[in-house]
N, C-alpha and C positions, 0 to 999 in steps of 0.2 A: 265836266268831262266831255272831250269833243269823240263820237265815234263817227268815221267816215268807210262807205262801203260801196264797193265796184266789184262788178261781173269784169272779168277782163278781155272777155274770148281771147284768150291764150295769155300770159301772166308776161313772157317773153317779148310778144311782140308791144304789148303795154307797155313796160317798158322802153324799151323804141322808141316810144311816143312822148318819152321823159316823163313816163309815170311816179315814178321815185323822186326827182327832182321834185317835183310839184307838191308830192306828199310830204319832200323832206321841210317844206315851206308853211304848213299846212298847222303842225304842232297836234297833231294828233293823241290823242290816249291810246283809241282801241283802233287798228287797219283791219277793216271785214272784206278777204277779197275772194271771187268766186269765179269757177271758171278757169282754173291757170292752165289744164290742156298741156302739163306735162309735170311728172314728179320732183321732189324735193331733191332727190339725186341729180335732175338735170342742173340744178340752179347750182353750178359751181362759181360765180360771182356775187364778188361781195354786196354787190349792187341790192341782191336780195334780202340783205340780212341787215340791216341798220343796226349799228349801234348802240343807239337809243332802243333800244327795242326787241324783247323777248317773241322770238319769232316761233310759229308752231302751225304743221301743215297735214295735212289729210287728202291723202292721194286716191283717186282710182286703182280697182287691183292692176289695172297696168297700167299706170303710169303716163298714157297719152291722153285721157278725155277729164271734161269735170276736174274735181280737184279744187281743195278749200285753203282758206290759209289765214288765222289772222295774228296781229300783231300787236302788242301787249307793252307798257312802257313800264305800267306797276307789274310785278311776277303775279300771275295768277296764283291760288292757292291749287286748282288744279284743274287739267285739261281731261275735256271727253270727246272723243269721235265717235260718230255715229248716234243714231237715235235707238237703236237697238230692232231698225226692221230688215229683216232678214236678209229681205229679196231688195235691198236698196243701199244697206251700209259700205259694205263695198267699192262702191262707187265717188267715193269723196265727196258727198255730197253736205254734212254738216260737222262742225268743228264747234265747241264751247269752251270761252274762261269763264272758269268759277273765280269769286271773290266771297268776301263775308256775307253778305247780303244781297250781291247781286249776280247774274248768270250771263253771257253778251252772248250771241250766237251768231253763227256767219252758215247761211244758207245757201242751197243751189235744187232748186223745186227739180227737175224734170221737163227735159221739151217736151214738144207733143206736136205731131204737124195734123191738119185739119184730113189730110184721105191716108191718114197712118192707123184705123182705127186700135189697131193694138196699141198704139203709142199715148194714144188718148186711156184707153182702157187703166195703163198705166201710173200716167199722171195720178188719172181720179183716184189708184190704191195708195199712192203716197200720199196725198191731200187728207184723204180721209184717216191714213195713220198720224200722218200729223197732228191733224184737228182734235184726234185722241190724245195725242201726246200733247196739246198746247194745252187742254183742257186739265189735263190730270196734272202738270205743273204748276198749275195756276192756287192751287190748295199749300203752294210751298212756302217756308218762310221766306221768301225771298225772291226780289224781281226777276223780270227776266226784260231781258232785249233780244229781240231774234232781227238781224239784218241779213239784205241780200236780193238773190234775183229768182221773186216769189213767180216766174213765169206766166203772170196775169195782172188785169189791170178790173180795178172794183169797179167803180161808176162810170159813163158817160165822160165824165169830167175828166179821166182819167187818160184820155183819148183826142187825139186831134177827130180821127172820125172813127167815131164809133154806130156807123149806120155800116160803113164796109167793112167792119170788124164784128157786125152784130153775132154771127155766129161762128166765128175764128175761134181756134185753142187760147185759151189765155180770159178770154171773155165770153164765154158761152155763158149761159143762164145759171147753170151748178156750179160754175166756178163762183160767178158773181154772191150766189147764195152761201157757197160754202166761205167764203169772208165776211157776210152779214153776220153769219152767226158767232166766225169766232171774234166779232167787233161785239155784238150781244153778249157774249160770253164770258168778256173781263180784258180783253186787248185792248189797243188803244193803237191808232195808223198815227205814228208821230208825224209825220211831216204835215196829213191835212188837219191836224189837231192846231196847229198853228199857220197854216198856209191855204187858200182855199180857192187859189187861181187856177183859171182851166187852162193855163198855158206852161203847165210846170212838165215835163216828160222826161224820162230815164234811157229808153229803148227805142231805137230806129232802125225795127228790120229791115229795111232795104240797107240801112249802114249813110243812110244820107240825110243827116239832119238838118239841112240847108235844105231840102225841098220844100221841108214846110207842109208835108203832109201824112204824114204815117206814123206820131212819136205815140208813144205809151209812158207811162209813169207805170214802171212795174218792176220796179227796185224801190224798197223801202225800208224801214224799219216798224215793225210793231212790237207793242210796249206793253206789260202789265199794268192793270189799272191804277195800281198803289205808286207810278210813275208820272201818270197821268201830268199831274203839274209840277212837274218836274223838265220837264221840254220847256227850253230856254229858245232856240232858234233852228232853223233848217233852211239849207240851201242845198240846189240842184247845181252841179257845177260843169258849164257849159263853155267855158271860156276855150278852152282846150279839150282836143277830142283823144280820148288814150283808146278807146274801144266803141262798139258802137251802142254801149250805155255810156250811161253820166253819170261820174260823183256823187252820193247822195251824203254832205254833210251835217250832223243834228250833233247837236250842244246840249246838255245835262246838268241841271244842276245837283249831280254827283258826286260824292269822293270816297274815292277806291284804294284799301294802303294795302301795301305786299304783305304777306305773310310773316 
């Protein structure tokens, strides 16, 4: 099973950038895309809607920010929005297919800017309802995969520099901790489970990843344990720029049948 996942800041203008062509090359299973920055209503082209492909989207209550969407080749047996937290579902922030035994998620954390303290305040609630919810799914008969743009980077490694990012949103100290744990706790960060170069990165806030100085790896997948050896391969895909993340492709040895 190949699952591929991209934050797109704005799903539209991705597009543009022949995001679809690329994907339609790609042979994908499961499309986890985050980020689209306008509703399912807007995408009146067919562009959006492949074919091959059982499409299913989870909008912000209005229609302009965030916004999830993923794309499904086998029919899922059945789709959930939302995590069920209050103050966040809303927002289009997580989208899941269920299968017999497995769960895929397509996520979208929450910014946070470093002199927004409410924004950080923020984050940290969703984080911690998370970590609740990843923890308490983890007891289920059945895997999970959560992809997407987890709005933070773990280690050092994770980071072109992580000395001018020491206390930036995204990599503060709780952040970093609060991924120890849920790695302690039964996850499993598939791409560095089989990749463990410090020049791998997802994310280039300035938007310019030719300087060669600001990338983050902060798009990933993480895995349940009982997955664990199950990650076949992973790639960061850089060739082409649709947004100012990167592709994050992982390979499964999985198989998922429709309902």
């Amino acid at each position: 099973m190949r699952i591929i996942s991209l934050s797109a800041d704005g799903i539209k203008d991705a597009a543009k950038r022949g995001l679809y062509d690329w994907l339609d090359e790609q042979d994908a299973d499961i499309i986890c895309i985050q980020d689209l920055r306008c509703s399912e209503y807007d995408l009146q082209e067919d562009l959006f809607f492949p074919s091959a492909y059982n499409a299913y989207f989870f909008d912000d209550v209005d229609g302009k920010a965030n916004g999830v969407a993923i794309y499904c080749k086998q029919l899922p047996k059945a789709i959930m929005t939302g995590l069920g937290f209050a103050d966040f579902d809303m927002e289009g922030r997580y989208i899941q297919a269920d299968y017999d035994n497995l769960s895929v998620g397509c996520l979208l954390v929450p910014d946070a800017k470093d002199d927004e303290p409410e924004s950080l305040e923020r984050k940290s609630e969703f984080l911690r309802l998370l970590q609740n919810h990843l923890m308490k799914v983890r007891n289920k008969r059945r895997e999970f995969i959560v992809c997407g743009n987890w709005q933070l980077a773990h280690t050092p490694n994770d980071l072109q520099d992580s000395e001018r990012n020491a206390n930036s949103s995204g990599f503060r100290a709780e952040e970093r901790q609060w991924m120890d744990e849920l790695l302690e706790g039964g996850y499993v960060d598939a791409f560095r489970e089989i990749n463990s170069d410090r020049d791998e990165f997802t994310w280039w806030p300035e938007g310019d990843r030719d300087s060669n100085s600001n990338g983050w790896r902060s798009d990933f997948h993480l895995v349940s344990q009982g997955l664990k050896y199950a990650i076949d391969y992973g790639a960061i895909y850089t060739a082409k720029t649709f947004s100012n993340h990167a592709p994050v492709i992982m390979d499964y040895d999985i198989e998922v049948q429709s309902p």
